[in-house]
PDB file of N, CA, C and O in Angstrom:
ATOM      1  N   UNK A   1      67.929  57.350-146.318  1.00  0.00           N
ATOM      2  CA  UNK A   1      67.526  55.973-146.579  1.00  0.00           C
ATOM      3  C   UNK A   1      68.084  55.553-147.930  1.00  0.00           C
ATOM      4  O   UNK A   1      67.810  56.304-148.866  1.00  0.00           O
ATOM      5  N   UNK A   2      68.711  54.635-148.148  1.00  0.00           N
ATOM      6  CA  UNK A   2      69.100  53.869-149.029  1.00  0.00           C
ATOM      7  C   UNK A   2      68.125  53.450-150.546  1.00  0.00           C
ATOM      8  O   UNK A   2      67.006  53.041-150.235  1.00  0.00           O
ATOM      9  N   UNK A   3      68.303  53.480-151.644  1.00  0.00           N
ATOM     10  CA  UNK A   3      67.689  52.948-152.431  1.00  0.00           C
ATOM     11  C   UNK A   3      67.071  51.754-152.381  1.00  0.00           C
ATOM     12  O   UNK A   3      65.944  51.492-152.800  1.00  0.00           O
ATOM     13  N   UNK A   4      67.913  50.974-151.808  1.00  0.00           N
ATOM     14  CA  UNK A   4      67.255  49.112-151.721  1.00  0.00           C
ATOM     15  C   UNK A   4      66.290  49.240-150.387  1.00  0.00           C
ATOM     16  O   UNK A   4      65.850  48.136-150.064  1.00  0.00           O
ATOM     17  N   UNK A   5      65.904  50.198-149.630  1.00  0.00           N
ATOM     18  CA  UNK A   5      65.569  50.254-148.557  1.00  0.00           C
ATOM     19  C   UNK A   5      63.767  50.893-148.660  1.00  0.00           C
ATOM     20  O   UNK A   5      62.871  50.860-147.816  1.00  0.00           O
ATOM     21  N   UNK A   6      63.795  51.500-150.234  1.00  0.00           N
ATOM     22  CA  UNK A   6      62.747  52.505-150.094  1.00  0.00           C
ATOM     23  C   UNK A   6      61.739  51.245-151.219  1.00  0.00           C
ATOM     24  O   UNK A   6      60.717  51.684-151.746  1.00  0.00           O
ATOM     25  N   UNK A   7      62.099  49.934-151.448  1.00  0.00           N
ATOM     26  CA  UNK A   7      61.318  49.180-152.468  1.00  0.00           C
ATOM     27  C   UNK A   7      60.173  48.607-151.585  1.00  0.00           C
ATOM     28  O   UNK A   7      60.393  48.537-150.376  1.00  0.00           O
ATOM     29  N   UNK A   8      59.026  48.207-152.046  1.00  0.00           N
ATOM     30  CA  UNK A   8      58.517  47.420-151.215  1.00  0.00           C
ATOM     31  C   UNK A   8      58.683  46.270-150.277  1.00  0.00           C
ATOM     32  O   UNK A   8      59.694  45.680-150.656  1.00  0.00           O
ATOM     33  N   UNK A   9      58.123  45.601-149.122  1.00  0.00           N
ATOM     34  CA  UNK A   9      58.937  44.414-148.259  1.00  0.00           C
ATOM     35  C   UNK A   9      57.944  43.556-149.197  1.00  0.00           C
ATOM     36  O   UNK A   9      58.208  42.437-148.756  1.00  0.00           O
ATOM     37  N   UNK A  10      56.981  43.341-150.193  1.00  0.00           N
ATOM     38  CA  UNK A  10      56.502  42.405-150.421  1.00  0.00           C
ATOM     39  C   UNK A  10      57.302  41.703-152.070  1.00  0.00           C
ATOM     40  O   UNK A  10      57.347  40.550-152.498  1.00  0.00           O
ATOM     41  N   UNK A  11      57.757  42.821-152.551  1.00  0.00           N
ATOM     42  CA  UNK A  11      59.171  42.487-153.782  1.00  0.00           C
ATOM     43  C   UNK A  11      60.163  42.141-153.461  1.00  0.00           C
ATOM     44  O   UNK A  11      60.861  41.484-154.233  1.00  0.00           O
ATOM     45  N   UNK A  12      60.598  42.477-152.137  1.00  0.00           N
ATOM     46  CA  UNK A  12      61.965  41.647-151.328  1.00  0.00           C
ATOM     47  C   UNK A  12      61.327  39.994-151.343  1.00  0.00           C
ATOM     48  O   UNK A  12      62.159  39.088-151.386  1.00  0.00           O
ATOM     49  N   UNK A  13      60.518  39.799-151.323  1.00  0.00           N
ATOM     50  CA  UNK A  13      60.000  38.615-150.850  1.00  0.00           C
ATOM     51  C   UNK A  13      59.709  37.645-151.815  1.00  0.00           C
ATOM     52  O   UNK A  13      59.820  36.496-151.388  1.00  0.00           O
ATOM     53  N   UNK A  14      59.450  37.729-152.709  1.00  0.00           N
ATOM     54  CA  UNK A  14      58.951  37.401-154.638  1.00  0.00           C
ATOM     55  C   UNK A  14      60.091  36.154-154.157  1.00  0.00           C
ATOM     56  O   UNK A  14      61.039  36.370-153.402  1.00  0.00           O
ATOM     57  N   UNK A  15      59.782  34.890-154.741  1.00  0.00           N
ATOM     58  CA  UNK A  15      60.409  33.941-154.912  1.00  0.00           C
ATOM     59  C   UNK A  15      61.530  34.437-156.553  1.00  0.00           C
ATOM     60  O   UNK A  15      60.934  35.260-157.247  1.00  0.00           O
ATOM     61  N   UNK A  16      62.645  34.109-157.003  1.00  0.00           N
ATOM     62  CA  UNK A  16      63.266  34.036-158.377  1.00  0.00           C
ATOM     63  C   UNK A  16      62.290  33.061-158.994  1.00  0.00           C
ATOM     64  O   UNK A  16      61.657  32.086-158.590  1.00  0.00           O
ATOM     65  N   UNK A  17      62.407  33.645-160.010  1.00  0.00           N
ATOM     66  CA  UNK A  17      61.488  32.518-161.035  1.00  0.00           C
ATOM     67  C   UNK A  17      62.532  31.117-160.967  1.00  0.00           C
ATOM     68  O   UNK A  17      63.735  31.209-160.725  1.00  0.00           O
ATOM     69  N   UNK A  18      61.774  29.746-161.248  1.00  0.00           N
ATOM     70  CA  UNK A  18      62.424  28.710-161.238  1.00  0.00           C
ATOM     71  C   UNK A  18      63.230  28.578-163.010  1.00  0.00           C
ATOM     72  O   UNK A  18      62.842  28.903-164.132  1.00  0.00           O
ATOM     73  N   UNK A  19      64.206  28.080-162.591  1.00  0.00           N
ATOM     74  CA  UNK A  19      65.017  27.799-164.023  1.00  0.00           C
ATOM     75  C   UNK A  19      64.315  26.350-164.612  1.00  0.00           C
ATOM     76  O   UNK A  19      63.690  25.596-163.867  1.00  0.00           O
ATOM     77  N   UNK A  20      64.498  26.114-165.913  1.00  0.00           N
ATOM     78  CA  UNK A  20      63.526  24.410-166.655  1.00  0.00           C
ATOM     79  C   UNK A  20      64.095  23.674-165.998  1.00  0.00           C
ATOM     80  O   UNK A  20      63.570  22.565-166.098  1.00  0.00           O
ATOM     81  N   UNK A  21      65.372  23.673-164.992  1.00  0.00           N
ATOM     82  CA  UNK A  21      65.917  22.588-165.362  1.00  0.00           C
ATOM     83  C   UNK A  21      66.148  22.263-163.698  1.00  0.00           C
ATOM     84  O   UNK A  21      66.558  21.218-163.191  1.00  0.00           O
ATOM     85  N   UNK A  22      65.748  23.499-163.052  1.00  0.00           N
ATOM     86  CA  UNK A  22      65.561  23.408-161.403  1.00  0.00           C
ATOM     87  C   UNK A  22      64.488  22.613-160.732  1.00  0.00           C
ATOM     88  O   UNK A  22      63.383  22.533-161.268  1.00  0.00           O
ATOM     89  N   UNK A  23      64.716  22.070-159.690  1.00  0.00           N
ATOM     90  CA  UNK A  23      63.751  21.189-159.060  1.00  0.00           C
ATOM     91  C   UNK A  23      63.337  21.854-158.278  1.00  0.00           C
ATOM     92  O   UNK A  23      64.250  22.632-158.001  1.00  0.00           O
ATOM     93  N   UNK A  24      62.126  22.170-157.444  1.00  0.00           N
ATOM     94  CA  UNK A  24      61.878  22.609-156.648  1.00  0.00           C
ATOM     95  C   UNK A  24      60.991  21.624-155.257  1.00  0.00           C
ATOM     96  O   UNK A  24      59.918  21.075-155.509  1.00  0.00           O
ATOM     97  N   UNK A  25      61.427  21.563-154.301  1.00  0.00           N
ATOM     98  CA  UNK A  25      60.794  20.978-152.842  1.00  0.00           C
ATOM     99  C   UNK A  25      60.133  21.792-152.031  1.00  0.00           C
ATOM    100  O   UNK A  25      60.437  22.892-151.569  1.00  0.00           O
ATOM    101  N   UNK A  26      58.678  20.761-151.848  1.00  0.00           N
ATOM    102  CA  UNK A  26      58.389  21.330-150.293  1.00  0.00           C
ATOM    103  C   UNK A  26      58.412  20.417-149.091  1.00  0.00           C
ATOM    104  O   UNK A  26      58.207  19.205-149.035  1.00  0.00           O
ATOM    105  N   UNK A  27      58.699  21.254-148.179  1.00  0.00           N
ATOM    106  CA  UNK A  27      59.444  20.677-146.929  1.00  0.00           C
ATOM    107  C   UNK A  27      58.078  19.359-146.306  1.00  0.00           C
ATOM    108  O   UNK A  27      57.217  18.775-146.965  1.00  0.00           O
ATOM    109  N   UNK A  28      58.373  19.293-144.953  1.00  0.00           N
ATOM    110  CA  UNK A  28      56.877  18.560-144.907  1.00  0.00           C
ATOM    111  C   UNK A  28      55.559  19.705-144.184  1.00  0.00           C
ATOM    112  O   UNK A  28      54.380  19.576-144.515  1.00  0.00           O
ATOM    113  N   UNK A  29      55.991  20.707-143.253  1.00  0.00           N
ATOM    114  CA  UNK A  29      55.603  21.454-143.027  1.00  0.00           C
ATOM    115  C   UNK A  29      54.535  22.270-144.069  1.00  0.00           C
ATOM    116  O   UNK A  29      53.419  22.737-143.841  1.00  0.00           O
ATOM    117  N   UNK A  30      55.438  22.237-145.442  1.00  0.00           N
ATOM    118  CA  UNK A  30      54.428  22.896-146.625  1.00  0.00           C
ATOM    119  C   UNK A  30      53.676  22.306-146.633  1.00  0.00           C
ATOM    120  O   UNK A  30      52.506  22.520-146.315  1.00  0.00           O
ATOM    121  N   UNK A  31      54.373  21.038-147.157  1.00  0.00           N
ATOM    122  CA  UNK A  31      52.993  20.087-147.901  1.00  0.00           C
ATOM    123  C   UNK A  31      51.861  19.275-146.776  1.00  0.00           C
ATOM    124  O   UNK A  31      50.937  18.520-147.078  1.00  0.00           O
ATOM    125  N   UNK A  32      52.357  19.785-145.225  1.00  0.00           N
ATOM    126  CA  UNK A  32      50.959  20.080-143.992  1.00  0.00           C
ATOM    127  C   UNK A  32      50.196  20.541-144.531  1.00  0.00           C
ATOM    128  O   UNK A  32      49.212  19.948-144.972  1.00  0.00           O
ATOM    129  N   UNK A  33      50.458  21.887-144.668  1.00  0.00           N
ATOM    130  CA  UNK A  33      49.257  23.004-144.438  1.00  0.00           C
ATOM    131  C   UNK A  33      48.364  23.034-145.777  1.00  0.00           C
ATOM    132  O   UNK A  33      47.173  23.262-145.985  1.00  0.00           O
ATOM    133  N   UNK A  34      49.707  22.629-146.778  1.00  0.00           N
ATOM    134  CA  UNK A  34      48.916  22.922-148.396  1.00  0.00           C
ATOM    135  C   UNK A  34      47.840  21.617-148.280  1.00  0.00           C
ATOM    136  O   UNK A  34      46.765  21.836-148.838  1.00  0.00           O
ATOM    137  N   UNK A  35      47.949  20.566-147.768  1.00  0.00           N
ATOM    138  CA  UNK A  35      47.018  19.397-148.296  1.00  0.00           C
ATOM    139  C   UNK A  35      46.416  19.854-146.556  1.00  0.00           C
ATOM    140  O   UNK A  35      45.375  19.199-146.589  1.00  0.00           O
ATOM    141  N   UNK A  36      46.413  20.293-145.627  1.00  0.00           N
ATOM    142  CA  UNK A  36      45.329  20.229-143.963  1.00  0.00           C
ATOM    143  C   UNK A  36      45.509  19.125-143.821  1.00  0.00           C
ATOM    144  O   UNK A  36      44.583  18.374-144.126  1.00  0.00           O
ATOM    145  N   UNK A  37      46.907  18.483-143.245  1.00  0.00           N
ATOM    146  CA  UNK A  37      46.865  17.167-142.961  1.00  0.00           C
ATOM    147  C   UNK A  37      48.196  17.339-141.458  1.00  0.00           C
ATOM    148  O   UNK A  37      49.136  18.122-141.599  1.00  0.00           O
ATOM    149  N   UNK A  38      48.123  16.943-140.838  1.00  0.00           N
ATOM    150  CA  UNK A  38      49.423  16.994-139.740  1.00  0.00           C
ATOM    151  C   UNK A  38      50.547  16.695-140.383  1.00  0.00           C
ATOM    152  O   UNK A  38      50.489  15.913-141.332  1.00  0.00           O
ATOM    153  N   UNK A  39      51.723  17.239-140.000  1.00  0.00           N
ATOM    154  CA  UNK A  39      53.215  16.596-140.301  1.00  0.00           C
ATOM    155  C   UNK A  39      53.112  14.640-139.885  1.00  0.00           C
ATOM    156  O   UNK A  39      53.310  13.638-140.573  1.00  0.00           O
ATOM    157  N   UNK A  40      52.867  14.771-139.005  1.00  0.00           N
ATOM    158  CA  UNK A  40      52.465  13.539-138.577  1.00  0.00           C
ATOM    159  C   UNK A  40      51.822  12.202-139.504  1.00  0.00           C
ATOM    160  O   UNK A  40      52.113  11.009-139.601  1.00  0.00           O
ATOM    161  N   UNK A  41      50.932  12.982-140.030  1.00  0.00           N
ATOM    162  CA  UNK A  41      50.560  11.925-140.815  1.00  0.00           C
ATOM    163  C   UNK A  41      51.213  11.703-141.514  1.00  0.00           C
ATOM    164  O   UNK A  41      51.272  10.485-141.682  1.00  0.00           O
ATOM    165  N   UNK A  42      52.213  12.562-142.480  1.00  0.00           N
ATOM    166  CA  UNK A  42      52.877  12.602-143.412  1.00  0.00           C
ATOM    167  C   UNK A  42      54.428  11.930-142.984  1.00  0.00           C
ATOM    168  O   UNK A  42      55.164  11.551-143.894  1.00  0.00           O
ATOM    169  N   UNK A  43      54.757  11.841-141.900  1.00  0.00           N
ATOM    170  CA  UNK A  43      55.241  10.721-141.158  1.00  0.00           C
ATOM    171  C   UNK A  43      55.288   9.381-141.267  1.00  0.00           C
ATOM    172  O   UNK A  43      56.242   8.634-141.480  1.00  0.00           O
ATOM    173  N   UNK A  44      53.989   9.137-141.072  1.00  0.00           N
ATOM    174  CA  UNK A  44      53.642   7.496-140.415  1.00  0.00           C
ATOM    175  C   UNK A  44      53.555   7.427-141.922  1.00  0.00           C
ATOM    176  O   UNK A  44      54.034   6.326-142.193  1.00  0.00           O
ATOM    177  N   UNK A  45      53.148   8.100-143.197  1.00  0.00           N
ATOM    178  CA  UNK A  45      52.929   7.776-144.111  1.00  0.00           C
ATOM    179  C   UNK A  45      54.482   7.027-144.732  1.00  0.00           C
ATOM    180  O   UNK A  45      54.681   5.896-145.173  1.00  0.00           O
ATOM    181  N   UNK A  46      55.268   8.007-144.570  1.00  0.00           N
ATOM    182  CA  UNK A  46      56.958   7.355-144.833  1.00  0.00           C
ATOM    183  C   UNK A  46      57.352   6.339-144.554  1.00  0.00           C
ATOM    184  O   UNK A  46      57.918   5.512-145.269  1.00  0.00           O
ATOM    185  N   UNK A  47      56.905   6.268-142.711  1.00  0.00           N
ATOM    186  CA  UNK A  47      57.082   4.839-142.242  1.00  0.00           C
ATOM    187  C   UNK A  47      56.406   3.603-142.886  1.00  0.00           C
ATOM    188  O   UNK A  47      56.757   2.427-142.792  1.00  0.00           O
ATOM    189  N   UNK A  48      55.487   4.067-143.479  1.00  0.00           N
ATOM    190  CA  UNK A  48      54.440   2.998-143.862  1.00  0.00           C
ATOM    191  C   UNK A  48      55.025   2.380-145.683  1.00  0.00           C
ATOM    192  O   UNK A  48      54.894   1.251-146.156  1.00  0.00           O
ATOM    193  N   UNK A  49      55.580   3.468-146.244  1.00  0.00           N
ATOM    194  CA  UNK A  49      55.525   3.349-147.097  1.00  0.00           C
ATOM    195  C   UNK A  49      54.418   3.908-148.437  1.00  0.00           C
ATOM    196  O   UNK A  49      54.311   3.515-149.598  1.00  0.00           O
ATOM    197  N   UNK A  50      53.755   4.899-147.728  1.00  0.00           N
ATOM    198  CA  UNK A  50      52.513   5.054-148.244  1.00  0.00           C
ATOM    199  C   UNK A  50      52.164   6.388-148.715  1.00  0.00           C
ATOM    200  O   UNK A  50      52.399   7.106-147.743  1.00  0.00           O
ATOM    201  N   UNK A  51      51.675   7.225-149.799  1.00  0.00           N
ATOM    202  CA  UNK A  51      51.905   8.456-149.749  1.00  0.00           C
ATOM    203  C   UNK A  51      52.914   9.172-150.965  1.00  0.00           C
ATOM    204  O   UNK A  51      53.507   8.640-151.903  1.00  0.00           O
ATOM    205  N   UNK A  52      52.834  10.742-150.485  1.00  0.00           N
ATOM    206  CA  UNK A  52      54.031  10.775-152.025  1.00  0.00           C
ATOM    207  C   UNK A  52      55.333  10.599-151.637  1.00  0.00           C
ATOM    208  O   UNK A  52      55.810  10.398-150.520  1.00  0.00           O
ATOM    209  N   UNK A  53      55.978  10.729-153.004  1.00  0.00           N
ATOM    210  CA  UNK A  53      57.666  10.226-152.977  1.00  0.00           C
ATOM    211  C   UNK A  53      58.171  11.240-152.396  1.00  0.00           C
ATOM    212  O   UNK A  53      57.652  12.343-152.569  1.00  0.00           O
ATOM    213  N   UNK A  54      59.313  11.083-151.565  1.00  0.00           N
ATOM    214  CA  UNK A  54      60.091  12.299-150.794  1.00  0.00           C
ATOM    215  C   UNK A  54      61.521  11.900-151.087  1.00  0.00           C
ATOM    216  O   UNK A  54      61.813  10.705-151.080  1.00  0.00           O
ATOM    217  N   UNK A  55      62.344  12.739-151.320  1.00  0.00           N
ATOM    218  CA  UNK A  55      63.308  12.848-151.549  1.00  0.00           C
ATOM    219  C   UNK A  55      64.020  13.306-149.637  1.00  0.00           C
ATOM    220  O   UNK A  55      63.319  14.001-148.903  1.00  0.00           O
ATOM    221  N   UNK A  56      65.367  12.793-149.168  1.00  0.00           N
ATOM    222  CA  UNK A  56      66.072  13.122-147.996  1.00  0.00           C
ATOM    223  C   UNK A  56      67.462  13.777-148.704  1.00  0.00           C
ATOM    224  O   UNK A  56      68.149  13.254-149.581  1.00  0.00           O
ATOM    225  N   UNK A  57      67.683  15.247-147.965  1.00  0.00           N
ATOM    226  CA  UNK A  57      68.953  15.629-147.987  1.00  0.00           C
ATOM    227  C   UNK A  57      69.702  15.519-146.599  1.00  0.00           C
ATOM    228  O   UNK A  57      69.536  16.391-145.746  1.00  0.00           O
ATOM    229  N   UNK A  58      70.634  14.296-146.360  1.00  0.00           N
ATOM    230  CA  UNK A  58      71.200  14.288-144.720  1.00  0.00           C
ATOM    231  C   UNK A  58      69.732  13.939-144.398  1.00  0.00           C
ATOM    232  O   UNK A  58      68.978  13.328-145.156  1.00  0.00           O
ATOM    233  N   UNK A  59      69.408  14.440-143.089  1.00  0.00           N
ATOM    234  CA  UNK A  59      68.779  14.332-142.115  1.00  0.00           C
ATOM    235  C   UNK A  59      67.404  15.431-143.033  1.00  0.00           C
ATOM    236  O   UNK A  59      66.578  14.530-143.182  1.00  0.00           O
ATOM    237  N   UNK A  60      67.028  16.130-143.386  1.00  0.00           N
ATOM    238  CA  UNK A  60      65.749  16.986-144.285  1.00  0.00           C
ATOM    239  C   UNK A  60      65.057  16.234-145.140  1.00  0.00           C
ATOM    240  O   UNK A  60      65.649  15.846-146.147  1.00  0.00           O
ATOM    241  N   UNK A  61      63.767  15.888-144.951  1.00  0.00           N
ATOM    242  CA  UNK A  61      63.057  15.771-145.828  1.00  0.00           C
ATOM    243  C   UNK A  61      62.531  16.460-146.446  1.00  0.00           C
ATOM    244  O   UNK A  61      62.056  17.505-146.001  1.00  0.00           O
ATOM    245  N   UNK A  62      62.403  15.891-148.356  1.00  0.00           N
ATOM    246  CA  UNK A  62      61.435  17.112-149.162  1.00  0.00           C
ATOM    247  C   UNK A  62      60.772  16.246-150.123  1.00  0.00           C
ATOM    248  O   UNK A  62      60.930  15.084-150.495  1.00  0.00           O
ATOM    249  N   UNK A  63      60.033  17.132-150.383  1.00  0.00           N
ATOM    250  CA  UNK A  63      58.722  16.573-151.454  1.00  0.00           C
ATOM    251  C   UNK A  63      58.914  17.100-152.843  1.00  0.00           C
ATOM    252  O   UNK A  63      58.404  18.213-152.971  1.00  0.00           O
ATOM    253  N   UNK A  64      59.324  16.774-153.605  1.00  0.00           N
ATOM    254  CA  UNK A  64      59.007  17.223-155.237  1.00  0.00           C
ATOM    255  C   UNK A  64      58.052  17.673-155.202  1.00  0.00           C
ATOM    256  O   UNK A  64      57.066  17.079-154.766  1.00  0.00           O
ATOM    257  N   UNK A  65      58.026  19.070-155.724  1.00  0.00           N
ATOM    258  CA  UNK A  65      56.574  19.720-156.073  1.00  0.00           C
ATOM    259  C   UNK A  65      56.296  19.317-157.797  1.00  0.00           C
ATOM    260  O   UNK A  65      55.176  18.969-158.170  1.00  0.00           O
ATOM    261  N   UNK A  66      57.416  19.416-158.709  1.00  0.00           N
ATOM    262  CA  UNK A  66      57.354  19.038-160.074  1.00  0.00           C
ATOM    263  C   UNK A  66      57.428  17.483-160.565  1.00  0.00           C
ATOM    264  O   UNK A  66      57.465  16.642-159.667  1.00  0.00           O
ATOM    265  N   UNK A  67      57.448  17.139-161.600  1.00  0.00           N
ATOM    266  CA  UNK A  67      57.412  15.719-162.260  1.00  0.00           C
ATOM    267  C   UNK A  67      57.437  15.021-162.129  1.00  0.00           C
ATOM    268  O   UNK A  67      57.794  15.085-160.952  1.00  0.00           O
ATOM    269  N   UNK A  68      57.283  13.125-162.505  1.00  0.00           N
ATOM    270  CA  UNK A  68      56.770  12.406-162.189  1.00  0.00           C
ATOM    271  C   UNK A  68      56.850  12.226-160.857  1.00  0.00           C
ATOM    272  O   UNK A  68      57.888  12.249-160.194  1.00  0.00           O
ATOM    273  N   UNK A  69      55.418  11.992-160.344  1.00  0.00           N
ATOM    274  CA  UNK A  69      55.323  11.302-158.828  1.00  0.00           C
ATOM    275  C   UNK A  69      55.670  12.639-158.206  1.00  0.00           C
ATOM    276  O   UNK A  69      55.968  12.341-157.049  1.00  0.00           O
ATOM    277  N   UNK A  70      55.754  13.518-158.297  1.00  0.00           N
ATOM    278  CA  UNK A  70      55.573  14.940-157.591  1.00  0.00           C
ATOM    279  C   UNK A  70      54.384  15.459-157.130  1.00  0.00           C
ATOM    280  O   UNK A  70      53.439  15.067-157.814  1.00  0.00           O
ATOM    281  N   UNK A  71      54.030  16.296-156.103  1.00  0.00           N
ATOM    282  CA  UNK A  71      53.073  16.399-155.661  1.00  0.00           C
ATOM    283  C   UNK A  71      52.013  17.187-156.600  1.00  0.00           C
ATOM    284  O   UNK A  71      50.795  17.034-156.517  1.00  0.00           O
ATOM    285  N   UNK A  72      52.797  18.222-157.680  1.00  0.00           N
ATOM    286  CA  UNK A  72      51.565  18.514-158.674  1.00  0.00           C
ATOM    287  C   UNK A  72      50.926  17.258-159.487  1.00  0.00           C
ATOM    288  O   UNK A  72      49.737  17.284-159.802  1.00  0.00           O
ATOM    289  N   UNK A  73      51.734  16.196-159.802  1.00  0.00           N
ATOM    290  CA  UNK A  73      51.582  15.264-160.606  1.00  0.00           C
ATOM    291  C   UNK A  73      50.498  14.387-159.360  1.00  0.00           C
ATOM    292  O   UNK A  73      49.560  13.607-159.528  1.00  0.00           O
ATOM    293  N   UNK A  74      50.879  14.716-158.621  1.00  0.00           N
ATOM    294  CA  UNK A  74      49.697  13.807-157.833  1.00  0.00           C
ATOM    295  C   UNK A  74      48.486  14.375-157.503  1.00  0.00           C
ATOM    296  O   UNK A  74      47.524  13.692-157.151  1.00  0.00           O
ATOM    297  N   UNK A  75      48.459  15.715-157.601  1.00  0.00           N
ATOM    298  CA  UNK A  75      46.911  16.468-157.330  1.00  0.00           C
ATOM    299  C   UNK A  75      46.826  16.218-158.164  1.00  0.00           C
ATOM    300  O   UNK A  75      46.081  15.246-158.042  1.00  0.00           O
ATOM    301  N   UNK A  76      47.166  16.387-159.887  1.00  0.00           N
ATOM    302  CA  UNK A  76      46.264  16.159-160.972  1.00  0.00           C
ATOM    303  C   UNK A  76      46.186  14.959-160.938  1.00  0.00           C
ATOM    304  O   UNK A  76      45.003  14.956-160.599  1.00  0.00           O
ATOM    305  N   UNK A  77      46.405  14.030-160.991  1.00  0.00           N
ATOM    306  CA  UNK A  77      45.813  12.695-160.840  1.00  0.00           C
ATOM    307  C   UNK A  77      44.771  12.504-159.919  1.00  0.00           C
ATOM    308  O   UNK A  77      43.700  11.993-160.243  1.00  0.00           O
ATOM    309  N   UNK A  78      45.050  12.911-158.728  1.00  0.00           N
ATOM    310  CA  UNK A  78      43.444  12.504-157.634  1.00  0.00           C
ATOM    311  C   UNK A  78      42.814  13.768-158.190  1.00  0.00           C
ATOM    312  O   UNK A  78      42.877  14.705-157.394  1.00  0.00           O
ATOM    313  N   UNK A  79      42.174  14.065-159.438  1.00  0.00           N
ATOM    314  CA  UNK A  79      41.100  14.745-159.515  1.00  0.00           C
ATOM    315  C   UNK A  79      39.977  13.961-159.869  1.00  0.00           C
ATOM    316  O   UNK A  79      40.055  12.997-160.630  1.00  0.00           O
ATOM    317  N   UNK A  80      38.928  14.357-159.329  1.00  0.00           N
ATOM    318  CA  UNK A  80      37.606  13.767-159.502  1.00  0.00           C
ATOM    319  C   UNK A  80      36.256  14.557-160.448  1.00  0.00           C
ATOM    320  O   UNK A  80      36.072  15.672-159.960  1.00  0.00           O
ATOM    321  N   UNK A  81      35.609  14.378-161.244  1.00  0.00           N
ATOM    322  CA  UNK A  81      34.706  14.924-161.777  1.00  0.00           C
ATOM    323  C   UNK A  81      33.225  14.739-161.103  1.00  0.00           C
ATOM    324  O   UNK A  81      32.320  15.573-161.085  1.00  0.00           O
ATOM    325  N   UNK A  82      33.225  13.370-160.534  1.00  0.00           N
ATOM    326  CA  UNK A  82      32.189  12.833-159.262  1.00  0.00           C
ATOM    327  C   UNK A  82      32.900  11.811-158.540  1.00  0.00           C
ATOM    328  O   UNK A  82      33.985  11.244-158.669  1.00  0.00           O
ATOM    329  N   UNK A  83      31.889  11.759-157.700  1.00  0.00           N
ATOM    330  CA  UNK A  83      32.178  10.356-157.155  1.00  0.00           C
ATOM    331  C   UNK A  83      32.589   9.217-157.233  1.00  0.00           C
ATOM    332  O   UNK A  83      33.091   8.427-156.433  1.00  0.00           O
ATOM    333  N   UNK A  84      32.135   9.184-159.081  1.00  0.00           N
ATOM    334  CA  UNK A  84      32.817   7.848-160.057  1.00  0.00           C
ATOM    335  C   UNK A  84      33.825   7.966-161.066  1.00  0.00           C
ATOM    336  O   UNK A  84      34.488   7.104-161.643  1.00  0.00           O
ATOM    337  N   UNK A  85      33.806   8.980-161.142  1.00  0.00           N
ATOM    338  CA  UNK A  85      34.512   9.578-162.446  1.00  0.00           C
ATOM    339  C   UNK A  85      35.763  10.355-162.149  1.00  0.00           C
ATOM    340  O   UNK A  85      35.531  11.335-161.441  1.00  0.00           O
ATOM    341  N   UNK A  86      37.401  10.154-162.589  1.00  0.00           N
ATOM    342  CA  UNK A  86      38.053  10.826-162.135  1.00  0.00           C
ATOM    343  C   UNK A  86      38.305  11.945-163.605  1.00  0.00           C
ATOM    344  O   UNK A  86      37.739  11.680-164.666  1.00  0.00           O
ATOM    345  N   UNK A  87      39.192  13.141-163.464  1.00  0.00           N
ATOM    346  CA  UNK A  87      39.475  13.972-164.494  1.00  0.00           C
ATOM    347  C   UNK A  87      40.892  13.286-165.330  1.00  0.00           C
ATOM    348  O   UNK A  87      41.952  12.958-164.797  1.00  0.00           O
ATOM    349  N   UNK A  88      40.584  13.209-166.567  1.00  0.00           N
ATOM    350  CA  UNK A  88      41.508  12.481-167.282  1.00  0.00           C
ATOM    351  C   UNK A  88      42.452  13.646-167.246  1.00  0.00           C
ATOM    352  O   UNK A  88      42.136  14.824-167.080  1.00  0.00           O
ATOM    353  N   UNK A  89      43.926  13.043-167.466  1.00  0.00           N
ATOM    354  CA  UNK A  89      44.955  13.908-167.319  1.00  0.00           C
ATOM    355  C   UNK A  89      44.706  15.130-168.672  1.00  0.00           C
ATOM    356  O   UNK A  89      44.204  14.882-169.768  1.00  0.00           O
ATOM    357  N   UNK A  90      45.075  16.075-168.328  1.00  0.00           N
ATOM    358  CA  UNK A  90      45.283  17.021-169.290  1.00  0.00           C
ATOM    359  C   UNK A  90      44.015  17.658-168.865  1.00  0.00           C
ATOM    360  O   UNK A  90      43.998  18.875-168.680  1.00  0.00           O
ATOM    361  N   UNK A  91      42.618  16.714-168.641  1.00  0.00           N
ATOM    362  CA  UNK A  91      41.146  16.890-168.985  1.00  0.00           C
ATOM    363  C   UNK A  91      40.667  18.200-168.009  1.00  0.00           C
ATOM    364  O   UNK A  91      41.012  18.127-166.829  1.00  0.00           O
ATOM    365  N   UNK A  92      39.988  19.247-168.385  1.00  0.00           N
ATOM    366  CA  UNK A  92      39.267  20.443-167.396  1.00  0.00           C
ATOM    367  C   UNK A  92      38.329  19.969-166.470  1.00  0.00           C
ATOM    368  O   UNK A  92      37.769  18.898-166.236  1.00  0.00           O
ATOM    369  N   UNK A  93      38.336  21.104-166.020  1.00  0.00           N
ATOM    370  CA  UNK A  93      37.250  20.561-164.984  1.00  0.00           C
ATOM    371  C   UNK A  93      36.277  21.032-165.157  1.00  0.00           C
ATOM    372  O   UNK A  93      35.314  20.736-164.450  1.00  0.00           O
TER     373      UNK A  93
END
């Protein structure tokens, strides 16, 4: 057996760390399962105009996971402390 063969399958698997200056996307499929919402919705949301910003490569859609209007930038914004109160940016929870 080979050296590269005897490492773990879960270190083959490790994403590369992202570079500062790399963007990173999730498909719509991700950003399904990560928010429990259908592809679908996330659909009609495009059509609508409504929803987060997506970037198209050709025919692929993707979602900014990083900076403005990215989908981290948008969970921290819909945070809530109650019912009335949302979490100011930066602010803990």
């Amino acid at each position: 057996m080979s050296a590269a063969r005897t490492g773990t399958p879960q270190a083959a698997l490790q994403p590369a760390p992202l570079a500062a200056t790399e963007q990173h996307y999730l498909n719509e499929g991700e950003l399904a399962r990560r928010w429990g919402l259908s592809p679908k919705t996330l659909q009609r949301w495009r059509g609508e105009g409504v929803g987060p910003v997506f970037v198209k490569f050709s025919r692929r859609v993707a979602y900014p996971l990083q900076g403005p209007g990215g989908i981290l930038d948008l969970e921290q914004r819909s945070r809530y402390r109650s019912t009335s109160e949302r979490v100011a940016p930066g602010g803990r929870e």
